[in-house]
Structure formats: C-alpha cells, structure tokens
gemmi code that builds the backbone of each chain (N, CA, C; Angstrom):
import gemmi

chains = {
    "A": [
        ("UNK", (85.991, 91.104, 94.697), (86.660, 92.354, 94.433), (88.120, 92.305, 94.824)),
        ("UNK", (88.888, 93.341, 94.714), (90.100, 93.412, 94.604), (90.759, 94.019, 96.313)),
        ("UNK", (91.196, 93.858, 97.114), (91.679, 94.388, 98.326), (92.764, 94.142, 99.245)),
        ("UNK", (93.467, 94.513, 99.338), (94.958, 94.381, 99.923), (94.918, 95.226, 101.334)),
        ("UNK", (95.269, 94.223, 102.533), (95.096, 94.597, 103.447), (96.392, 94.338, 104.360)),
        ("UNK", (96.528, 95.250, 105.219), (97.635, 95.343, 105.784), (97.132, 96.541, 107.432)),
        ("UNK", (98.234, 95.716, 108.051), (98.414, 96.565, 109.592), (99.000, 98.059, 109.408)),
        ("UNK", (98.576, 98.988, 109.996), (99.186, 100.167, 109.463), (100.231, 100.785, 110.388)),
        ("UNK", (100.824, 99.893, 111.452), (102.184, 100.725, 111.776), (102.780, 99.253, 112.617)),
        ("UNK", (103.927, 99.294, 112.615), (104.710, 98.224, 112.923), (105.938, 99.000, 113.766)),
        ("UNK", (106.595, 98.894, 115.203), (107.468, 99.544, 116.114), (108.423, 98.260, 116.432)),
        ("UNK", (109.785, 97.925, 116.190), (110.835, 96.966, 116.365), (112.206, 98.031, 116.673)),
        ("UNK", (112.623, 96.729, 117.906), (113.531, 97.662, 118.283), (115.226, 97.110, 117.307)),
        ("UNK", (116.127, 97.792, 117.270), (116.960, 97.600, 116.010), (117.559, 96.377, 116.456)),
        ("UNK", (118.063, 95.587, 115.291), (118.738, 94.463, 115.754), (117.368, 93.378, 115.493)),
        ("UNK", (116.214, 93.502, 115.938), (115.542, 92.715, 116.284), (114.734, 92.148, 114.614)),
        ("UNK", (113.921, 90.891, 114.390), (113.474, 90.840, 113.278), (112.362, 91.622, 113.225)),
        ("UNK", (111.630, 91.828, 112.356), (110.064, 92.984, 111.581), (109.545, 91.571, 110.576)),
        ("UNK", (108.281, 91.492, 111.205), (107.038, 90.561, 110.338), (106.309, 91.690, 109.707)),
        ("UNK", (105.915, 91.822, 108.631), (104.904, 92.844, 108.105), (104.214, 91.798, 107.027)),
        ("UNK", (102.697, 91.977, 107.698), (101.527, 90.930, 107.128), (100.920, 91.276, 106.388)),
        ("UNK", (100.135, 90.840, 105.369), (99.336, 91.047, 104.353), (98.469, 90.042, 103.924)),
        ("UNK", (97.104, 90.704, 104.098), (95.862, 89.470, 102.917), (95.982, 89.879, 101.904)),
        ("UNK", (95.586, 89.684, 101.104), (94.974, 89.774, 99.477), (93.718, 89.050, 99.042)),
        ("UNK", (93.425, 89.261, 97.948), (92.133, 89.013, 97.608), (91.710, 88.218, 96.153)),
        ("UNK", (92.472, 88.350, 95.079), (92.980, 87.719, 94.215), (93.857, 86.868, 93.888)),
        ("UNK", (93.352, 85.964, 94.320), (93.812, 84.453, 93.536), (94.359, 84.485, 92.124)),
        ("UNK", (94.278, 84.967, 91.037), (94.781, 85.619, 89.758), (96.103, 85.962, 89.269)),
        ("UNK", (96.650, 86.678, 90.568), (97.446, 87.518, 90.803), (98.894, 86.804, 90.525)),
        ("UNK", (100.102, 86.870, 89.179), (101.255, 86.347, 88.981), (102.070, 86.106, 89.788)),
        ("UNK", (102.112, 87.683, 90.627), (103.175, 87.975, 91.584), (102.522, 88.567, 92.511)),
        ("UNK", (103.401, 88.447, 93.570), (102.945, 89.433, 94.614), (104.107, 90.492, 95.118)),
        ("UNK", (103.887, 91.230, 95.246), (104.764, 92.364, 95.752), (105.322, 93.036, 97.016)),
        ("UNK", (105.841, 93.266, 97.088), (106.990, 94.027, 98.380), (107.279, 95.815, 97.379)),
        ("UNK", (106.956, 96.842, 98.017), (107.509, 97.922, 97.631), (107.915, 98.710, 99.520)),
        ("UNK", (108.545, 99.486, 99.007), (108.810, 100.521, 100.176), (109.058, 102.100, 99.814)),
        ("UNK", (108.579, 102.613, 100.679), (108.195, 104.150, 100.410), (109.329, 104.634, 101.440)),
        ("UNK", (110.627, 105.192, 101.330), (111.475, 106.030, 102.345), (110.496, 107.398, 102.349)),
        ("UNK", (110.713, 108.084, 103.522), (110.074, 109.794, 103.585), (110.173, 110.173, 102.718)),
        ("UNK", (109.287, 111.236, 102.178), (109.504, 112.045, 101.191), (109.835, 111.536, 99.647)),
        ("UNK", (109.898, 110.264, 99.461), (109.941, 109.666, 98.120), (109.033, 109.063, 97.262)),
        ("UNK", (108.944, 108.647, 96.839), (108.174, 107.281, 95.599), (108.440, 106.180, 96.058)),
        ("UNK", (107.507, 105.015, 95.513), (107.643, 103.416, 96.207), (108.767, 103.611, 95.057)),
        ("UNK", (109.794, 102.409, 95.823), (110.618, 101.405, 95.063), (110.458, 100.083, 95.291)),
        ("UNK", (110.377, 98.770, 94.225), (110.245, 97.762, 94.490), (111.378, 97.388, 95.097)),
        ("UNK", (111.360, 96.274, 96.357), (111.926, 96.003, 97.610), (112.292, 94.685, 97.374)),
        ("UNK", (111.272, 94.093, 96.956), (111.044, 92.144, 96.678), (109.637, 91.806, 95.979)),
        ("UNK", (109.909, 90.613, 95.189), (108.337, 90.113, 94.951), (108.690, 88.354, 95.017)),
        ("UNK", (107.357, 87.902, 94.689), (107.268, 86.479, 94.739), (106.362, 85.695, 93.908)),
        ("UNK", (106.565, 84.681, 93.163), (105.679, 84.297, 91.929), (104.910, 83.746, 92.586)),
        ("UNK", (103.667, 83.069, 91.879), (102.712, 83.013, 93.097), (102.763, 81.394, 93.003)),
        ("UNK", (103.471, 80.463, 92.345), (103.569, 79.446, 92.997), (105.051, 78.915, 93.411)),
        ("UNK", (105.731, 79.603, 94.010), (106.629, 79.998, 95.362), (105.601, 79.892, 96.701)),
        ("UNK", (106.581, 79.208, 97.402), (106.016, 79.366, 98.839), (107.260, 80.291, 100.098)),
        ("UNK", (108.207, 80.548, 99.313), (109.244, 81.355, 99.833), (110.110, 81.663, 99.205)),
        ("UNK", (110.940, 82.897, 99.068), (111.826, 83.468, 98.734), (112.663, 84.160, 100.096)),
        ("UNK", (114.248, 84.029, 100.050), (114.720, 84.913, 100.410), (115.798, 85.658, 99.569)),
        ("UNK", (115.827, 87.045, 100.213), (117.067, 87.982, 99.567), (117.889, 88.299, 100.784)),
        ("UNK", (119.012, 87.791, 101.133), (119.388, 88.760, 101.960), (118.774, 88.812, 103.252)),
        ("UNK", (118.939, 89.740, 103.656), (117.711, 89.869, 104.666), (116.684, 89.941, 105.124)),
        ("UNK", (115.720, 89.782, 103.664), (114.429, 89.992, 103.283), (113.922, 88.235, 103.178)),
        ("UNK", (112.742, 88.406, 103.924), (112.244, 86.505, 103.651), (111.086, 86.606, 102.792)),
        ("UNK", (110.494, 86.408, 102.105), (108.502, 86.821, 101.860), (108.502, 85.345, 101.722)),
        ("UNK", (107.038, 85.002, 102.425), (105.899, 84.287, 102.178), (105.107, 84.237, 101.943)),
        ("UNK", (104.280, 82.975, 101.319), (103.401, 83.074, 100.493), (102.725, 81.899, 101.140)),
        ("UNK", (100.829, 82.430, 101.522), (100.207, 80.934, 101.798), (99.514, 80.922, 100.918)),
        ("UNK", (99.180, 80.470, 99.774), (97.872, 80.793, 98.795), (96.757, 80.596, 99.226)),
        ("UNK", (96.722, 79.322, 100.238), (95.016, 78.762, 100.690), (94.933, 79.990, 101.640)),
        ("UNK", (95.356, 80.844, 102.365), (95.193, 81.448, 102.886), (95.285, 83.354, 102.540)),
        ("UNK", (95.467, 83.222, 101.246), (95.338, 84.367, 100.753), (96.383, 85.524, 101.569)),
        ("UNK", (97.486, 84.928, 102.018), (98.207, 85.377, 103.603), (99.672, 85.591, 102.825)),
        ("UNK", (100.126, 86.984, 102.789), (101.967, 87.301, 102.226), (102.527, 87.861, 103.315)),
        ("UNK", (103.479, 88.004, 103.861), (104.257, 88.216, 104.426), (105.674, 88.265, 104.466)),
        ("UNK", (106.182, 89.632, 104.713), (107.756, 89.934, 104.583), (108.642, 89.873, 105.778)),
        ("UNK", (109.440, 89.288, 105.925), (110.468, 89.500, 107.230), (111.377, 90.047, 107.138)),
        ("UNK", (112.339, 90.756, 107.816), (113.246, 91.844, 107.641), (114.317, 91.156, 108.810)),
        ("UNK", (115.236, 90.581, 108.727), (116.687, 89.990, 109.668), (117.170, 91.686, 109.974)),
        ("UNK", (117.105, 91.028, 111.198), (118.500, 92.020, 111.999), (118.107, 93.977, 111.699)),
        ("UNK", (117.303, 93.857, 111.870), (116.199, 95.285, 111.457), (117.128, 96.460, 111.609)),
        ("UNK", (117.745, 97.573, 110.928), (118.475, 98.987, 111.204), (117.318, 99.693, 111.037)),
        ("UNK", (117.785, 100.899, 111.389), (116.920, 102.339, 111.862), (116.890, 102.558, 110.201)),
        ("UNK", (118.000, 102.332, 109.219), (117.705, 102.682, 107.372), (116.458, 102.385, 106.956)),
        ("UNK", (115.610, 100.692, 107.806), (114.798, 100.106, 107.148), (113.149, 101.037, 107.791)),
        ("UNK", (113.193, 101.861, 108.667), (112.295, 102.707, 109.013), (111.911, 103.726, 107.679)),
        ("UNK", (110.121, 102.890, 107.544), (109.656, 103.309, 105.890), (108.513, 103.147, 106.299)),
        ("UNK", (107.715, 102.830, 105.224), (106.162, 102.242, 105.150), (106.240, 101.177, 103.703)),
        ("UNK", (105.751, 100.036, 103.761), (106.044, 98.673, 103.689), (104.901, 98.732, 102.690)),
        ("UNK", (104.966, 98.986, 101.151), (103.474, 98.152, 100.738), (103.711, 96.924, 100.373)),
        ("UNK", (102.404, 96.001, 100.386), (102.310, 94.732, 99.681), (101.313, 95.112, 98.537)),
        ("UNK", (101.092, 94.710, 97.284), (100.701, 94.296, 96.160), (100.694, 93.306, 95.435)),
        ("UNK", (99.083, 93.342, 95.004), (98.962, 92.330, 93.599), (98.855, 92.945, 92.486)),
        ("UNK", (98.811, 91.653, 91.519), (98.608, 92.433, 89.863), (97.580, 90.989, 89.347)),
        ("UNK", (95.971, 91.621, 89.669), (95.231, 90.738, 89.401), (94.644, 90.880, 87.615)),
        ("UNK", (94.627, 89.605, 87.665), (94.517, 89.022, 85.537), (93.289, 90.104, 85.808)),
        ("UNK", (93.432, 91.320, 84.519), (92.311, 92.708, 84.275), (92.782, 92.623, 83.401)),
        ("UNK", (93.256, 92.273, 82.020), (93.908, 91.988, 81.104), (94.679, 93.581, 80.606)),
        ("UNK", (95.050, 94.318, 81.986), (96.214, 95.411, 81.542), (96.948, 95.651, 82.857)),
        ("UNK", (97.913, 95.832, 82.876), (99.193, 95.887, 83.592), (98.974, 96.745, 85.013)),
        ("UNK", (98.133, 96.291, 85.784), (97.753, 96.727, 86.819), (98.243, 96.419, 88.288)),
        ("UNK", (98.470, 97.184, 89.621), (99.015, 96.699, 90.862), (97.664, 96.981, 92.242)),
        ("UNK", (96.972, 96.490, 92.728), (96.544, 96.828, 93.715), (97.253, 96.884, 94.641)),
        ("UNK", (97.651, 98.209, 95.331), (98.439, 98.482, 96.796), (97.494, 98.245, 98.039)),
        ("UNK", (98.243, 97.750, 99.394), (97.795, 97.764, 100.311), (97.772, 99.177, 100.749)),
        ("UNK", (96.921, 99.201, 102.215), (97.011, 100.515, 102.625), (98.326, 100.982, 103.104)),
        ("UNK", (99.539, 99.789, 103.484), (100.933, 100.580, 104.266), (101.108, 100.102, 105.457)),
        ("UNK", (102.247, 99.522, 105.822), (102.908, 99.587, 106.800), (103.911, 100.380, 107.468)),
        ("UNK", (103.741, 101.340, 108.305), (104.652, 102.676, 108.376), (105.887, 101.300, 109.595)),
        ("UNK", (106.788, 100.787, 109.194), (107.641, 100.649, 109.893), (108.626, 101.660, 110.599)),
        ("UNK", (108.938, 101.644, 112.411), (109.519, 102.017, 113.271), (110.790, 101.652, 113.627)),
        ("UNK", (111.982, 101.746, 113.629), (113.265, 101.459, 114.048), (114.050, 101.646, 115.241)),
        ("UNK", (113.980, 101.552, 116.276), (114.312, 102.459, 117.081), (115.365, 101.762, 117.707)),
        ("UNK", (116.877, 102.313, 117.935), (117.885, 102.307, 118.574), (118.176, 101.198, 119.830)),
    ],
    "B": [
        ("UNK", (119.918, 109.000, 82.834), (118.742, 109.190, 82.879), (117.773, 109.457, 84.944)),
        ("UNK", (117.215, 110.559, 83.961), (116.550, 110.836, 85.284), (115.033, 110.257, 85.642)),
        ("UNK", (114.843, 109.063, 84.947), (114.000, 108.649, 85.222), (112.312, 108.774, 85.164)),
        ("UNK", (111.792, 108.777, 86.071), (110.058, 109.714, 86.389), (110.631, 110.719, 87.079)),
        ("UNK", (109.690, 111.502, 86.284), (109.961, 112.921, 87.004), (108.662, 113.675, 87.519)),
        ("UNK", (108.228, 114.344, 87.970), (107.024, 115.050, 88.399), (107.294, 116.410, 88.973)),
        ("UNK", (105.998, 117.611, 87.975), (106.469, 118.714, 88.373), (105.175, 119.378, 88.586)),
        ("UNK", (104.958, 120.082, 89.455), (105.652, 120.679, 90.519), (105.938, 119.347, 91.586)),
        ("UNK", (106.819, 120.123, 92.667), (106.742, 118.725, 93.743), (105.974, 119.487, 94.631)),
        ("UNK", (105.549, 121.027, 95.189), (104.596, 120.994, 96.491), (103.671, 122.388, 95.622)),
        ("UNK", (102.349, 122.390, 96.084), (101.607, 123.227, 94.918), (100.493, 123.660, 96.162)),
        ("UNK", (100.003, 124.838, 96.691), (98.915, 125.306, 97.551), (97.756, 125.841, 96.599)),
        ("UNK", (96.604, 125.391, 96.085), (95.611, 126.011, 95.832), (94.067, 126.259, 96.467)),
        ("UNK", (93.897, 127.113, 96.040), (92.843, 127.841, 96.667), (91.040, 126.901, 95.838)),
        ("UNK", (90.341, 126.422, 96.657), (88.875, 125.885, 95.987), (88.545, 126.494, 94.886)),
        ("UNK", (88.131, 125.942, 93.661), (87.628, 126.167, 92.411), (89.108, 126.726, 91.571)),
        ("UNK", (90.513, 126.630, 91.979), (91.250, 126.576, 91.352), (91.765, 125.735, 90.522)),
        ("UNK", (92.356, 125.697, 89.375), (92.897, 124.806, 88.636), (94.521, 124.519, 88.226)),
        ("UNK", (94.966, 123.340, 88.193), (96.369, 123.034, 87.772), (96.422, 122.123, 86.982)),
        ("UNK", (97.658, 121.841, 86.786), (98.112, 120.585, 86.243), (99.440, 120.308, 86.527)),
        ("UNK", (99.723, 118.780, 86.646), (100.707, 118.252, 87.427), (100.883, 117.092, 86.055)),
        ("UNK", (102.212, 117.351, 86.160), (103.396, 116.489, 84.832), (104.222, 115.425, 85.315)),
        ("UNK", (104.046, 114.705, 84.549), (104.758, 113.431, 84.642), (105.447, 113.503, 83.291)),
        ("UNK", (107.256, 113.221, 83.430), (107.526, 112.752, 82.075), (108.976, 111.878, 82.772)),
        ("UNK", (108.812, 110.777, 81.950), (109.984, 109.792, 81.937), (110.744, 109.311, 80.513)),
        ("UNK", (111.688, 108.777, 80.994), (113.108, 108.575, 79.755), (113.269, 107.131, 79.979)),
        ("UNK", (112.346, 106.370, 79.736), (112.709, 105.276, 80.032), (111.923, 104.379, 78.818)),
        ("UNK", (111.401, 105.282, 78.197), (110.889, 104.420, 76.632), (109.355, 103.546, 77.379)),
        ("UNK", (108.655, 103.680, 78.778), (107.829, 102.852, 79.106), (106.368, 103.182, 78.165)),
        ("UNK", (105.494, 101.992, 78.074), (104.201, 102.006, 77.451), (103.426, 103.014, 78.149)),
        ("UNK", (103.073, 102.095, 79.586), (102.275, 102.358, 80.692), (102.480, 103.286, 81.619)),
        ("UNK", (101.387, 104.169, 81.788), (101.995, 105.286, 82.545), (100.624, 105.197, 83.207)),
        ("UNK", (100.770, 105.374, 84.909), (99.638, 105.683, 85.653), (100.241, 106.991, 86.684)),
        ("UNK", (98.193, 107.205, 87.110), (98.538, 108.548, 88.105), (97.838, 107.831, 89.123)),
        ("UNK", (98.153, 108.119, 91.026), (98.026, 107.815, 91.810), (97.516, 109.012, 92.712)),
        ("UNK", (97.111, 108.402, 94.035), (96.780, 109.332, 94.690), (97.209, 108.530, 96.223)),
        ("UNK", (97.939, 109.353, 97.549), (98.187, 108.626, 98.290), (97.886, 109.272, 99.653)),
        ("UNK", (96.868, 108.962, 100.433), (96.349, 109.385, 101.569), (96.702, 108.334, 102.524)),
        ("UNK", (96.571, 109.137, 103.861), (96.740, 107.852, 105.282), (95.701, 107.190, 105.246)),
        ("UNK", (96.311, 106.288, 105.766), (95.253, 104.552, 105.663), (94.758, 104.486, 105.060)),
        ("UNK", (94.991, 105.252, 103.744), (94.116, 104.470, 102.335), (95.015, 103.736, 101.210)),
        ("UNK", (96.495, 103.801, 101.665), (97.286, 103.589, 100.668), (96.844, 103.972, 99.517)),
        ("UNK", (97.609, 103.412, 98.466), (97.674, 104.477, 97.358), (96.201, 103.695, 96.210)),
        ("UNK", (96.092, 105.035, 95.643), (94.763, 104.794, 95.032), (94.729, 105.126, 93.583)),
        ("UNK", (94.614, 104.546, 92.317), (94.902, 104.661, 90.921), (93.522, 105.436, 90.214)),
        ("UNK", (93.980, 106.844, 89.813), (92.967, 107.821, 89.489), (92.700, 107.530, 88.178)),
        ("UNK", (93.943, 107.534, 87.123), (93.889, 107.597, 85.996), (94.929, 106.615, 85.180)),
        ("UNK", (95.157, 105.422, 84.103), (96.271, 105.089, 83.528), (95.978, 105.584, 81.920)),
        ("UNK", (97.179, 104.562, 80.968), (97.142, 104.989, 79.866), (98.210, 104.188, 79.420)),
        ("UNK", (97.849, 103.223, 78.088), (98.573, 101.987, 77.568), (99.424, 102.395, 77.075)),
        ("UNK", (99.372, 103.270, 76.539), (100.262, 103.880, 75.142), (99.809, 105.036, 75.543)),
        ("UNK", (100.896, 106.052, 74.067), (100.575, 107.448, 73.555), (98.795, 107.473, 73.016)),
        ("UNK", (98.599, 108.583, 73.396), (97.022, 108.813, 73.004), (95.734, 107.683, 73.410)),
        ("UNK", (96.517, 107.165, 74.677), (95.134, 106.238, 75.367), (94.864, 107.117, 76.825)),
        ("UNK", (93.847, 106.875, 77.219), (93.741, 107.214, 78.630), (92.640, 106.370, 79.023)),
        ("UNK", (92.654, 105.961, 80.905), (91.465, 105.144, 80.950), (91.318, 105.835, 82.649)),
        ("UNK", (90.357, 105.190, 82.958), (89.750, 105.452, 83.996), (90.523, 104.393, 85.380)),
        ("UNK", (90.807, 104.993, 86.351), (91.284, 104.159, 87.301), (89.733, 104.030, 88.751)),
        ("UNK", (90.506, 103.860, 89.836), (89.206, 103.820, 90.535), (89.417, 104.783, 91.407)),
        ("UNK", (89.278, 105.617, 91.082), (88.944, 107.211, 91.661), (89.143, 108.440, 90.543)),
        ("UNK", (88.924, 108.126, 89.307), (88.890, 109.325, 88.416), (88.053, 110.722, 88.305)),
        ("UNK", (87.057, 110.344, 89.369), (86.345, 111.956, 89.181), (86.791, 113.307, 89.940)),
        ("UNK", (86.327, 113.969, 88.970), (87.637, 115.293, 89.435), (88.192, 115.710, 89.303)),
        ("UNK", (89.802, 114.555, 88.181), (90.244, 114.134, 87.570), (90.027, 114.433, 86.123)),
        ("UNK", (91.325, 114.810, 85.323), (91.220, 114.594, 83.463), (92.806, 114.442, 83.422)),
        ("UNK", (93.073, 113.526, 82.239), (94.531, 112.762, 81.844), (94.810, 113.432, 80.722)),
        ("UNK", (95.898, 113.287, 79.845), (95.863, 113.729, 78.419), (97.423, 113.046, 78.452)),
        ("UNK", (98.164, 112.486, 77.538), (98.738, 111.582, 76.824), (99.196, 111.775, 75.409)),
        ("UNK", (99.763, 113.046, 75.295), (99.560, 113.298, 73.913), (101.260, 112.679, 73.313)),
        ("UNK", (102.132, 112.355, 74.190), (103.732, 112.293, 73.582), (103.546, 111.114, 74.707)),
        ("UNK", (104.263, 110.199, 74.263), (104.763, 109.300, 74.890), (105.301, 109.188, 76.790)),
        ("UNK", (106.511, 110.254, 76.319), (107.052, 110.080, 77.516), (106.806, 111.052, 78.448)),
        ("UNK", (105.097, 112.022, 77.840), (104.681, 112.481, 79.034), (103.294, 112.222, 79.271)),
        ("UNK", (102.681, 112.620, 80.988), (101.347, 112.439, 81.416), (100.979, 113.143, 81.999)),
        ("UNK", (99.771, 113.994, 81.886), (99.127, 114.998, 82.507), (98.092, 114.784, 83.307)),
        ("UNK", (98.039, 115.133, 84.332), (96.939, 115.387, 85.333), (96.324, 116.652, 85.488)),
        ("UNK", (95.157, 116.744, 85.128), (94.761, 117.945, 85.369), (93.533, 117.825, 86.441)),
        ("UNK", (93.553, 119.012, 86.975), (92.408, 119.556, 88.272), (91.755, 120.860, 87.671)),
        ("UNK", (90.243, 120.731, 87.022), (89.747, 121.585, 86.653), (88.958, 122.731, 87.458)),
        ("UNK", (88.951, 122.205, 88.654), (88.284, 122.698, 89.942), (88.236, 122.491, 90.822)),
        ("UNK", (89.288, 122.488, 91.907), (89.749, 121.438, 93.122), (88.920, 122.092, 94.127)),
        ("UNK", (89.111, 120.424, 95.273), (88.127, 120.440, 96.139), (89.567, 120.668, 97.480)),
        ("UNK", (89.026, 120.957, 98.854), (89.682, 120.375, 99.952), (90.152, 118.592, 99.773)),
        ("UNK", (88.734, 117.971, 99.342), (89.091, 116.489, 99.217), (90.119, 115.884, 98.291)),
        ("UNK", (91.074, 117.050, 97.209), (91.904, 116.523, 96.954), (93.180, 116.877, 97.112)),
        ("UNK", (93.199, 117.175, 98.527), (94.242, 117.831, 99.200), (95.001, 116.207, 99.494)),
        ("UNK", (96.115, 116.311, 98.730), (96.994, 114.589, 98.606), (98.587, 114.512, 98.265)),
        ("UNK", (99.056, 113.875, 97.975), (100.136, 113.206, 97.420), (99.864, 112.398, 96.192)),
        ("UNK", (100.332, 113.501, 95.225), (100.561, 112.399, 94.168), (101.435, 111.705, 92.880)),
        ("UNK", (101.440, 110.366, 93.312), (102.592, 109.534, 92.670), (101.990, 109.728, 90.695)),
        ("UNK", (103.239, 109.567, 89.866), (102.607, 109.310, 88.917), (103.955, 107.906, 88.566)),
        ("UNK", (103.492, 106.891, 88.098), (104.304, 105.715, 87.679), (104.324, 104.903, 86.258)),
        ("UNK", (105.467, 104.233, 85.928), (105.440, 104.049, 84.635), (106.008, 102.558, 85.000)),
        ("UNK", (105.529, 101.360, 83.521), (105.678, 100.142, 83.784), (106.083, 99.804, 82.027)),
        ("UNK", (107.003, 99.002, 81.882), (107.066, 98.593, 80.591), (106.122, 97.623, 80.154)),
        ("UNK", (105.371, 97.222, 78.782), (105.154, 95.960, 78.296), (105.915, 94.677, 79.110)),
        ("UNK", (104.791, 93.595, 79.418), (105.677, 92.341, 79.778), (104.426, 91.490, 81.236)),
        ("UNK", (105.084, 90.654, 81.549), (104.401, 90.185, 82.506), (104.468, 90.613, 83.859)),
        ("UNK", (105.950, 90.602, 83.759), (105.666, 91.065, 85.608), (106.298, 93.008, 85.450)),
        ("UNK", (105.362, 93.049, 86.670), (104.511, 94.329, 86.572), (105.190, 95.290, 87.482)),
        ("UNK", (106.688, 95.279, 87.414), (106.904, 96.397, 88.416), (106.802, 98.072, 87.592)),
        ("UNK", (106.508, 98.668, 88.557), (106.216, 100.483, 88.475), (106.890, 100.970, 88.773)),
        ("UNK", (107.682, 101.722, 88.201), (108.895, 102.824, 88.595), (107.968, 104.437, 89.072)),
        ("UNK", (108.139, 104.734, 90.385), (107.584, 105.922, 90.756), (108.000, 106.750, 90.710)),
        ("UNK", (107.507, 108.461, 90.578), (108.432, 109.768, 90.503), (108.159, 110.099, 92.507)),
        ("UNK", (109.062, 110.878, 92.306), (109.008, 111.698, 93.788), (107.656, 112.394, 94.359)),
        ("UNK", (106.729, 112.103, 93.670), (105.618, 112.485, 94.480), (105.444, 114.418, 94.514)),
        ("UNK", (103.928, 114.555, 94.147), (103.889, 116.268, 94.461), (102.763, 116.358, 95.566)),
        ("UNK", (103.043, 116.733, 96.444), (102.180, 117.222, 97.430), (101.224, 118.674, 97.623)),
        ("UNK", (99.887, 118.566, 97.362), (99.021, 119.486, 96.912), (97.983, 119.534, 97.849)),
        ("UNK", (97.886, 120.849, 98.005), (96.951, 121.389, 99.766), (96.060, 121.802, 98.649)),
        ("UNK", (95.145, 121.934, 99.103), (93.616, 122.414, 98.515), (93.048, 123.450, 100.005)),
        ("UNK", (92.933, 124.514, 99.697), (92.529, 124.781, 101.137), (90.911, 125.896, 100.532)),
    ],
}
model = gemmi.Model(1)
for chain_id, residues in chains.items():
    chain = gemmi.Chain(chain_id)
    for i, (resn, *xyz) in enumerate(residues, 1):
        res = gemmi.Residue()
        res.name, res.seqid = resn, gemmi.SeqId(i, " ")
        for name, pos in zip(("N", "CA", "C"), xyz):
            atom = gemmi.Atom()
            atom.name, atom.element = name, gemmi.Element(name[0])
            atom.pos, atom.b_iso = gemmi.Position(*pos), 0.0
            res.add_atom(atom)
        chain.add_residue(res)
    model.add_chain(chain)
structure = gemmi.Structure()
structure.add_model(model)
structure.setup_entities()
C-alpha cells in the first residue's frame, strides 16, 4: 500500500541546521517531493528529487534520497524563524493518473 | 492571474446542514483535486477529476459529491455534514505531464458543530 511517514514536529534553534525525515512506501514513485505549508495557506512546492538522484541541493535546501531504504530527507542550512512551517514529503506512485501521496507533516519550530 | 481560488475561506455549519465549497483556477490545468487536512493525518484526497465532466473517487470520498461541469471549476459538495467533517480544505490543480506538482488554493476552514 501507499504511506508516507513522517515525524510530526521538529524545534531548531535559528542559525542552526533542520533534518526533516521521511519513509515512503512506493518504489514506483518518479519523484519525490518537498512541499511546505506557511500558516494559514496552501502547500507550495519547496523542492523535489527524481528518484534516481541520490542528492540534490538548492541553496539552502539539501534532499536525500536512499532508495534501498525507502528513506527522503530534507535539510535546511542556517535555519531563520521565515522557515517555521510544516514540511510535507510526497510521492506520486505509477496509478496510471497524476496522483501525490502526502505525509502526515512536519510542523517545523524556529526559535530566535 | 489569480491562480486557485477557493470560496468560501471559513464556513460554520450546523449537523444535517448542507454547502458547497468552489474551486476555480486560470491556469488552463486538466487535473483538479479536493483534499482534506486534519492533525496528524496530513492531507487526505476526497475527490479528483481528469478533465471537464470526469470525477473519481479519492480515498476518503464518503460524504462527499464532486461535479466538474466547466473546466476551470470544482465543486465540493456536503449534502449532510457530520462533526467528523469539521476540516480544512485544500482544493489543487496539476497540468498534463509527468512530474506532478499541485498548485494549492488557500484552504477553507469548516466547523461542523
């Protein structure tokens, strides 16, 4: 079955780096995803990663990818109080229509 | 362009009441889905729809009815709400293609009491 799993709150103090982890469950899956939810908004995509990548960076953003381990993970350099959100990871497993399974959320903390 | 839009954004109804909640975007997309987003359940796909005049079942559709009649809009309707669908909900749109990002609207937040 399909399941995206994730830690549900993450506390870093500013300045410092943010790991936010993720399993998955589909092997299938093209890409994998990075979205972020600010308060009161809609996800926006953040970052993604093809799935035979074993790293990408943007900027300040790192994601990894273990495939044997079904294991994604985003890093965040030099963390500001802006990046205080909730963190999804997603797949888009072969269902032959344009589909994303979301994790449950990472509410990331920023604090001064 | 203003993108996804969703209307109402905060809505209080009363058990065995009914609404409907709109999605319309300017962005020419195929794919249009409705979401639902509770704590620690992350977000949960009620209803999508490929095109104009498709609708399909997501994995939480009961409760739930879609309608799709114009392109660049999507309806959610609640024919009889419960407390249990007291939520947040996203509605998102994705073009034709391989990789699969979703453009989200601002979310309407709906008490069921």
């Amino acid at each position: 079955g399909e399941d995206v799993e994730q830690s549900l709150f993450l506390s870093v103090r500013e300045g410092d780096s943010s790991v936010i982890n993720c399993t998955y469950t589909d092997s299938s899956s093209t890409y994998l995803y990075w979205y972020k939810q600010e308060p009161g908004a809609g996800l926006q995509l953040l970052t993604y990663i093809f799935s035979n990548m074993d790293m990408k960076q943007d900027q300040r953003l790192t994601v990894l990818l273990n495939k044997k381990d079904k294991h994604l993970s985003l890093r965040i350099a030099d963390t500001q109080t802006g990046d205080s959100a909730i963190y999804f990871c997603a797949e888009s497993p072969n269902t032959g229509f344009q589909k994303l399974v979301f994790g449950t959320g990472t509410r990331l903390l920023v604090s001064p | 362009n203003a993108g996804v839009t969703q209307t109402p954004k905060f809505r209080v109804l009363k058990t065995g009441q009914s609404m409907t909640l709109l999605c319309a975007q300017d962005m020419n997309h195929e794919y249009m889905y409705w979401y639902r987003q509770d704590p620690g359940m992350g977000l949960r796909l009620i209803h999508y729809s490929v095109g104009e005049g498709t609708t399909a079942k997501g994995e939480v559709p009961d409760g739930y009815n879609v309608s799709r009649l114009k392109k660049q809009n999507f309806l959610l309707g609640l024919e009889s709400a419960a407390p249990s669908q007291t939520s947040v909900y996203f509605c998102a749109t994705s073009p034709t293609g391989g990789f699969y990002e979703q453009y989200f609207g601002p979310g309407t937040r709906l008490t069921v009491t």
